[in-house]
C-alpha positions as CSV (number, residue, x, y, z in Angstrom):
1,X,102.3,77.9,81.4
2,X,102.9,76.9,85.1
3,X,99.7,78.6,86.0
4,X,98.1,76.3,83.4
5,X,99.5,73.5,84.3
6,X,98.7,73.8,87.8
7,X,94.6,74.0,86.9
8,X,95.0,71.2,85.2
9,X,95.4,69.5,88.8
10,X,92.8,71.4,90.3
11,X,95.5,73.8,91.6
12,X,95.6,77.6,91.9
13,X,98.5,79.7,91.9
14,X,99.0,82.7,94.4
15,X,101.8,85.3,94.2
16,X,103.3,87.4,96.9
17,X,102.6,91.3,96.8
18,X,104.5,93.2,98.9
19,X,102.6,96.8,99.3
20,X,104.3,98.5,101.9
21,X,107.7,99.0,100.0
22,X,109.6,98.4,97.4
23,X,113.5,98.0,96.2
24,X,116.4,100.7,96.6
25,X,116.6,100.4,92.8
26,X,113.0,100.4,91.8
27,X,112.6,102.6,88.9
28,X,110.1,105.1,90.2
29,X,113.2,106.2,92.5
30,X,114.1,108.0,89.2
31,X,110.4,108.4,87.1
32,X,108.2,109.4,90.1
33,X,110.2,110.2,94.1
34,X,106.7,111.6,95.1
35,X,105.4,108.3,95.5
36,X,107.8,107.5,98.3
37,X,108.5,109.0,101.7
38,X,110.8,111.6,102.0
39,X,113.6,112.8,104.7
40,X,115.6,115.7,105.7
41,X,119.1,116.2,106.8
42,X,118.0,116.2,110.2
43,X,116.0,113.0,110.1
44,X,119.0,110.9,108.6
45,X,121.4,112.5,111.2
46,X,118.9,111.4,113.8
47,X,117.7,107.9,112.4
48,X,121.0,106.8,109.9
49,X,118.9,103.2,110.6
50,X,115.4,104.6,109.2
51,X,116.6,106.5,106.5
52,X,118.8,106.4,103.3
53,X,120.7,109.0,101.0
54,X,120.3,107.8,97.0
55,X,121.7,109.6,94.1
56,X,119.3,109.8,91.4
57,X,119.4,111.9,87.6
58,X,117.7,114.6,89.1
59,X,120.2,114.8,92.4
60,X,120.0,113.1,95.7
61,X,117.3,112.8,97.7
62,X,116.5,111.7,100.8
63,X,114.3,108.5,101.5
64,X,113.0,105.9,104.3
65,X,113.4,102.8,104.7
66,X,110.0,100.7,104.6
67,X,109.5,99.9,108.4
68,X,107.0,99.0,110.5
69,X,106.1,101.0,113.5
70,X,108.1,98.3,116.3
71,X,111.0,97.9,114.8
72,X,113.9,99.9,113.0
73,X,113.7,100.5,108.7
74,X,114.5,97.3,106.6
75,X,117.7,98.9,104.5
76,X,116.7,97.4,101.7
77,X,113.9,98.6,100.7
78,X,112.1,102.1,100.4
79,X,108.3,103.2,102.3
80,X,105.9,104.1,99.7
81,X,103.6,106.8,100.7
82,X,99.8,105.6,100.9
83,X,98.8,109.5,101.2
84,X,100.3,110.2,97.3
85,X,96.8,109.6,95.7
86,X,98.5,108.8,92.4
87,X,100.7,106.7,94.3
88,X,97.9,104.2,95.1
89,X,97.0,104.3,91.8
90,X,100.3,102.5,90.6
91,X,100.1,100.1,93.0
92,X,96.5,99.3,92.4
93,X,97.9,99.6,88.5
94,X,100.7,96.6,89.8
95,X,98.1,94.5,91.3
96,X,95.8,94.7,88.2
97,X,98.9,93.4,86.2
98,X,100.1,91.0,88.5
99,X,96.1,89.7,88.9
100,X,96.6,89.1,85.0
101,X,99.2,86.1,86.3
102,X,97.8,84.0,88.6
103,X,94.9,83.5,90.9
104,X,95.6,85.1,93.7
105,X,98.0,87.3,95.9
106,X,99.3,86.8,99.6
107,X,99.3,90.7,100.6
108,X,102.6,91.2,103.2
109,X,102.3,92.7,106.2
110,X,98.9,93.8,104.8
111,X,98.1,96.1,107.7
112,X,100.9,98.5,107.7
113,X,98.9,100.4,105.1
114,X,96.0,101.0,107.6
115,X,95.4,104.6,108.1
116,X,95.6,104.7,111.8
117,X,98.8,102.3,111.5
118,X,100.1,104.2,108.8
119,X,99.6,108.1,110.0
120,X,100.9,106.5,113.5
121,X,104.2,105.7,111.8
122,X,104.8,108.5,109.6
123,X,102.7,111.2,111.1
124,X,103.0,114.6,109.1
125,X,106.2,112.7,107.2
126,X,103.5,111.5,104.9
127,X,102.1,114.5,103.4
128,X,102.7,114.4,99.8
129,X,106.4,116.4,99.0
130,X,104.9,117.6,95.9
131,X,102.1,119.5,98.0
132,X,99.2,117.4,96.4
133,X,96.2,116.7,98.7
134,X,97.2,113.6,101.2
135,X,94.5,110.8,101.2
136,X,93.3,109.1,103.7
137,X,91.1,106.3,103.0
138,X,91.6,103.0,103.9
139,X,93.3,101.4,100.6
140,X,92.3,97.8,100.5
141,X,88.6,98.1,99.9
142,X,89.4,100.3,97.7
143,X,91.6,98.4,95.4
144,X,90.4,95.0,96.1
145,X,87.0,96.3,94.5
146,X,89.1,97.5,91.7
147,X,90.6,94.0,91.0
148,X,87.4,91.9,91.2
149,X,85.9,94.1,88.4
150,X,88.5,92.1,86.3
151,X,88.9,88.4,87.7
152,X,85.6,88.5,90.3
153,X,86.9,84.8,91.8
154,X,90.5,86.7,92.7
155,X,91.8,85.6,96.2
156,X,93.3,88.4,98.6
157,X,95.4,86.9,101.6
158,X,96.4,89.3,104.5
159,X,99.9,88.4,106.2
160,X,98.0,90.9,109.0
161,X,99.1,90.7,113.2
162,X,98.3,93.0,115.8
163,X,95.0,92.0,116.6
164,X,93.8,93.6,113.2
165,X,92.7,90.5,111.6
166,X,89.0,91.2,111.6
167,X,89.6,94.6,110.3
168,X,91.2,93.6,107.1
169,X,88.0,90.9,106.9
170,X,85.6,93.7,106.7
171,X,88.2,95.1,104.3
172,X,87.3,92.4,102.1
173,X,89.9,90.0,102.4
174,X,89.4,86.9,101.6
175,X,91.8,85.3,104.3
176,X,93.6,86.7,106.8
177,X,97.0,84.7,109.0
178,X,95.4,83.6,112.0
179,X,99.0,84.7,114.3
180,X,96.4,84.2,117.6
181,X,95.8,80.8,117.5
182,X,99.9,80.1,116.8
183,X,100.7,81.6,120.1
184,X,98.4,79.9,121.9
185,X,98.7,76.5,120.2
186,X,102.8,77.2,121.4
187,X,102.3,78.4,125.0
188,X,100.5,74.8,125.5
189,X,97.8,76.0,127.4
190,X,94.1,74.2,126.4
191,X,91.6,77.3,127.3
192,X,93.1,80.0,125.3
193,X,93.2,78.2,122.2
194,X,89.4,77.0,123.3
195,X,88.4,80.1,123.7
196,X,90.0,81.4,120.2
197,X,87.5,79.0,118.3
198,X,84.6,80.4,120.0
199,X,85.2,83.4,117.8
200,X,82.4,84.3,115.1
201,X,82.1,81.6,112.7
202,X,82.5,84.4,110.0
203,X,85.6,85.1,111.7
204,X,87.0,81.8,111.9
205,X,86.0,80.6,108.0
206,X,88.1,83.4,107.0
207,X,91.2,82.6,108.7
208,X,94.4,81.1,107.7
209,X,95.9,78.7,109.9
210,X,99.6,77.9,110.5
211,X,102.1,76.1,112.3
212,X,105.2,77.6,110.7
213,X,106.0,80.2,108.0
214,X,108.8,82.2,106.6
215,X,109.1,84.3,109.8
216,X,108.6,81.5,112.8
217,X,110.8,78.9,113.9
218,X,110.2,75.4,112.6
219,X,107.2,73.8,114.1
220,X,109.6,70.6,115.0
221,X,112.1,72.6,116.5
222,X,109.7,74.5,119.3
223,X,106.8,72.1,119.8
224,X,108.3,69.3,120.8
225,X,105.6,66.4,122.3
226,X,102.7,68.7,121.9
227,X,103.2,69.1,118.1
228,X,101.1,66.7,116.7
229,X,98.2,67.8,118.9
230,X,98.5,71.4,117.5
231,X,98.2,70.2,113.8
232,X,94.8,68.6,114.7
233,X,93.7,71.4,116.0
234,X,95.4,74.0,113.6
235,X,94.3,72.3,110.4
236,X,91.2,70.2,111.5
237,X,89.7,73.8,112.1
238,X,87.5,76.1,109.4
239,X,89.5,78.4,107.5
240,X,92.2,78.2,104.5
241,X,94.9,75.5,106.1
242,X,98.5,76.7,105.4
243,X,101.4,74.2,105.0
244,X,105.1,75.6,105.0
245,X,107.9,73.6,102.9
246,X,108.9,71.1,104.6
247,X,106.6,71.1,107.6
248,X,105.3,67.9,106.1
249,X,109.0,66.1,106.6
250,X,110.1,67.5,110.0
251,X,112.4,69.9,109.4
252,X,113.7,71.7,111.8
253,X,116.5,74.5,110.7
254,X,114.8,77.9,110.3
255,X,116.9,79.7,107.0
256,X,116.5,82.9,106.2
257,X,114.0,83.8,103.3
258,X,117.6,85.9,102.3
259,X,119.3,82.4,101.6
260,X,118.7,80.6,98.5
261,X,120.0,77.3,100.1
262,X,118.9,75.2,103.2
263,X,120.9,72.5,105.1
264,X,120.4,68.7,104.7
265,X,117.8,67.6,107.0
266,X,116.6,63.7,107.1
267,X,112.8,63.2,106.8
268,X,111.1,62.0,110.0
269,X,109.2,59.5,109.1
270,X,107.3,59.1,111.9
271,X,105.9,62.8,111.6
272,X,105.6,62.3,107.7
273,X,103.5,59.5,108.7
274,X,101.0,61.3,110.5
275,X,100.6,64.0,108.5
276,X,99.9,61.7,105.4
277,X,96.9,60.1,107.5
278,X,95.6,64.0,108.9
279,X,95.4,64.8,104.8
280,X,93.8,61.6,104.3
281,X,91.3,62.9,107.1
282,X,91.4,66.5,105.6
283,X,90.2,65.3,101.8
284,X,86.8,64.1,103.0
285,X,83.9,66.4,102.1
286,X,82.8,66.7,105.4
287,X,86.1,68.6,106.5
288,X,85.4,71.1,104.0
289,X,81.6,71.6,103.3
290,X,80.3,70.1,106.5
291,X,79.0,72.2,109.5
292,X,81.9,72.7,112.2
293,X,81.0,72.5,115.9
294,X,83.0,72.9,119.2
295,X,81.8,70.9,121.9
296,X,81.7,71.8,126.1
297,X,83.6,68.9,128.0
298,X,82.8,68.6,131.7
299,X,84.8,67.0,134.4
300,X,84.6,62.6,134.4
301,X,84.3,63.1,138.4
302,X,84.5,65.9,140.7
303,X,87.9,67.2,141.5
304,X,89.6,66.1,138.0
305,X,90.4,69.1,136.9
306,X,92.0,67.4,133.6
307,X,88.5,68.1,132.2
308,X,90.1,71.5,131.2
309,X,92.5,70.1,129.2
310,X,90.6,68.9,126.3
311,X,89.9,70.1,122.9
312,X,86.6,68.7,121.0
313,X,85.2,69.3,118.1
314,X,83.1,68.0,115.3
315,X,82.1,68.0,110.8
316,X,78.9,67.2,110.2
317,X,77.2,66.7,106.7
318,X,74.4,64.7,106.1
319,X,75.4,61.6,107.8
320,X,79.2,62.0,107.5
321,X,79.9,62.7,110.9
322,X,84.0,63.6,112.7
323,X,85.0,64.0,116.2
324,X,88.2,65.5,117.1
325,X,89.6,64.7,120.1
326,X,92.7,66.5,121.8
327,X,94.2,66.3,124.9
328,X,95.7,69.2,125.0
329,X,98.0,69.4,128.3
330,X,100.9,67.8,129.8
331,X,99.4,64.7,131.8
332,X,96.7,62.3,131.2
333,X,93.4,63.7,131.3
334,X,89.7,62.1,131.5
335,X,86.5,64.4,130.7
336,X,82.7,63.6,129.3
337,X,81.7,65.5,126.1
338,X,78.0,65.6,125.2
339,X,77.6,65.4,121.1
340,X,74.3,67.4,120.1
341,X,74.7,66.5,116.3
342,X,71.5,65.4,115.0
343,X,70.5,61.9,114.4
344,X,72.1,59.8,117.4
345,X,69.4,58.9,119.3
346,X,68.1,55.4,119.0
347,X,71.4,54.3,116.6
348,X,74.5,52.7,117.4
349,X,77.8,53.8,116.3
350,X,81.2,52.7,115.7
351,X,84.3,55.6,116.6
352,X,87.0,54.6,114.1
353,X,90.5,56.6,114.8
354,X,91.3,57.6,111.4
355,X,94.7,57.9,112.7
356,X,95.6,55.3,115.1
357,X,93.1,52.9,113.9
358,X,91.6,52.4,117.5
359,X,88.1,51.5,117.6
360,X,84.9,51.6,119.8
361,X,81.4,50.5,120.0
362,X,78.9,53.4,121.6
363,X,75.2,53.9,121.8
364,X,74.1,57.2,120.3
365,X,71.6,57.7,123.1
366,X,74.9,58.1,125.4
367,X,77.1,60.3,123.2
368,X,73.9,62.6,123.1
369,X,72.6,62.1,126.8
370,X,76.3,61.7,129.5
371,X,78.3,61.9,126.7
372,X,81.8,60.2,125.1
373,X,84.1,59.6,127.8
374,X,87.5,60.2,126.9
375,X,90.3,59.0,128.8
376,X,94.0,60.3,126.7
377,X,97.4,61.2,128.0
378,X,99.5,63.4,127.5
379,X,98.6,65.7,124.1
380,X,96.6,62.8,123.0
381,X,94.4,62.9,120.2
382,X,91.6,61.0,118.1
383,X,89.8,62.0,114.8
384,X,87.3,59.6,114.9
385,X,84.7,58.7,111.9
386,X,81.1,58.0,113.4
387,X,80.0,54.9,111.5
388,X,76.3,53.6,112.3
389,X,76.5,50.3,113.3
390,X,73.5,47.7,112.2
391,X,72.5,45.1,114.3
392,X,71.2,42.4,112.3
393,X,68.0,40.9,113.3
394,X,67.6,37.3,113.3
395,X,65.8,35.3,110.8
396,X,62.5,33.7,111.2
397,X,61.7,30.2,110.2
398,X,60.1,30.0,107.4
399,X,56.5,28.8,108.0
400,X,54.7,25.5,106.7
């Protein structure tokens, strides 16, 4: 009924699947121990934090703890073995019946089940205790082909870091958590995050990008006077745009996803303001189905080395034309940007700030020949709506 509800408002509904592991009490613990992997006396001796004795109707056994190769086992939950062939099978079977429920599934940690991630783990742990052949093909193409045999249009999300992102595109993800351009958006530094969106456009389409999440610290709490300058970029930026309860209000009190309660936090409603003019800006057709471009800016004089500082980007479709702005660095900062989007010369144009509401009157011979001269301070930024402007001519007298 929810999920119904929510297409009636043109919404879609996403569950999380967690693949790598599941519950201490999950009932294949008792109906099938093969699928998970197993320990010895030895290993629980050696690795008490990796490892867990359960008594089951059959005896005890020894089991890990899901983990992921950096950090110790999560004692809560147990590491399913992706070299059990008939193990993949039930968790491809799970995903067909969850895929029956909504629309979509965010995948966690999506890349832990990676061969080469998952044999560097485990190593020989993960040959199947009940001697069957161990598997090891990659398991997402596998079982995302699998789904959209049933629902085509389902969405796969990767929670993926590591610098595997692209892999689990070509694994046919749908969207993978863009962790790259958070780090750089927080470090403060312009190139980096530049340089990130000169990526593949494939690559960038198919990214999900974030300010905050479940496992980060609250995007009010860390970045301070630059953060409104990171949400243009993060969000203004192709690729699925992810929003975090209560990003929109300001909160700034990171609580545990363990806690089912949260602190009372006062909106700020200066931040709540912005963002309610940046959606504004993100509804407009453009932002979604136009043609995104990043632009080269160039020193305003020689020996201003603010130039570097700046962010600039454009949507184009049809004659719906934005330009982002950002100045992304701790002082003021001037730089020329040369727009090559089609149509400017000969035209005049009006910049409208669709969130500050500043204004300016430019010749499109200049935006496409020097350039837009752009003079911001500190973490400054524009989203500016190209508007032709139409002289009118004047009238004639009527003749005799």
């Amino acid at each position: 009924r929810l999920r119904q509800r929510l297409a009636r408002r043109g919404l879609r509904l996403l569950l999380d699947f967690v693949p790598n592991h599941v519950a201490l009490d999950h009932p294949w613990v008792e109906s099938h121990p093969e699928f998970f992997i197993r320990g010895t006396e030895a290993d629980l001796a050696r690795e008490p934090n990796n490892y867990v004795r359960l008594r089951t109707s059959r005896g005890e056994c020894i089991l890990a703890y899901g983990r992921d190769p950096y950090f110790p086992g999560w004692p809560d939950t147990l590491q399913l073995n992706y070299r059990h062939r008939a193990a993949r099978q039930a968790l491809i079977g799970e995903l067909l019946r969850v895929s029956n429920q909504c629309d979509g599934v965010r995948c966690d940690m999506a890349m832990l089940v990676q061969p080469e991630v998952f044999q560097r783990t485990w190593g020989d742990r993960a040959l199947p205790a009940d001697g069957s052949p161990p598997v090891d093909q990659p398991f997402w193409p596998e079982a995302i082909s699998q789904i959209h045999q049933s629902h085509p249009g389902f969405l796969f999300i990767a929670e993926v870091y590591w610098d595997l992102e692209w892999e689990l595109q070509q694994a046919a993800f749908d969207f993978t958590y863009d962790k790259r351009l958070y780090d750089r958006l927080l470090s403060g530094q312009a190139r980096p995050v530049r340089e990130h969106l000169m990526a593949d456009a494939a690559f960038q389409e198919h990214s999900l990008r974030f300010l905050e999440n479940h496992d980060e610290p609250r995007a009010a709490a860390v970045f301070g006077s630059k953060l409104q300058a990171a949400a243009i970029i993060t969000f203004f930026v192709p690729g699925m745009r992810f929003i975090y309860d209560g990003q929109l209000e300001g909160r700034k009190t990171h609580v545990s996803m363990h806690v089912g309660r949260r602190p009372y936090e006062p909106v700020d409603v200066e931040l709540r303001t912005f963002y309610d003019r940046l959606l504004q800006a993100l509804k407009r057709p453009e932002a979604h189905e136009g043609e995104w471009r990043l632009w080269n800016c160039r020193p305003a004089w020689s020996g201003n080395g603010t130039w570097d500082q700046f962010i600039v980007f454009s949507w184009e479709q049809d004659d719906r034309r934005l330009v982002a702005a950002v100045n992304y660095g701790p002082v003021q900062g001037q730089c020329y940007v040369t727009l090559g989007l089609e149509g400017l010369a000969g035209r005049d144009f009006t910049l409208l700030d669709l969130l500050g509401g500043a204004r300016y009157d430019r010749d499109g011979d200049g935006l496409a020949g020097n350039g837009l001269y752009l003079d911001m301070p500190p973490w400054g930024f524009h989203i500016f709506e190209m508007r032709e402007r139409v002289t009118p001519k004047p009238h004639r007298a009527a003749r005799a």
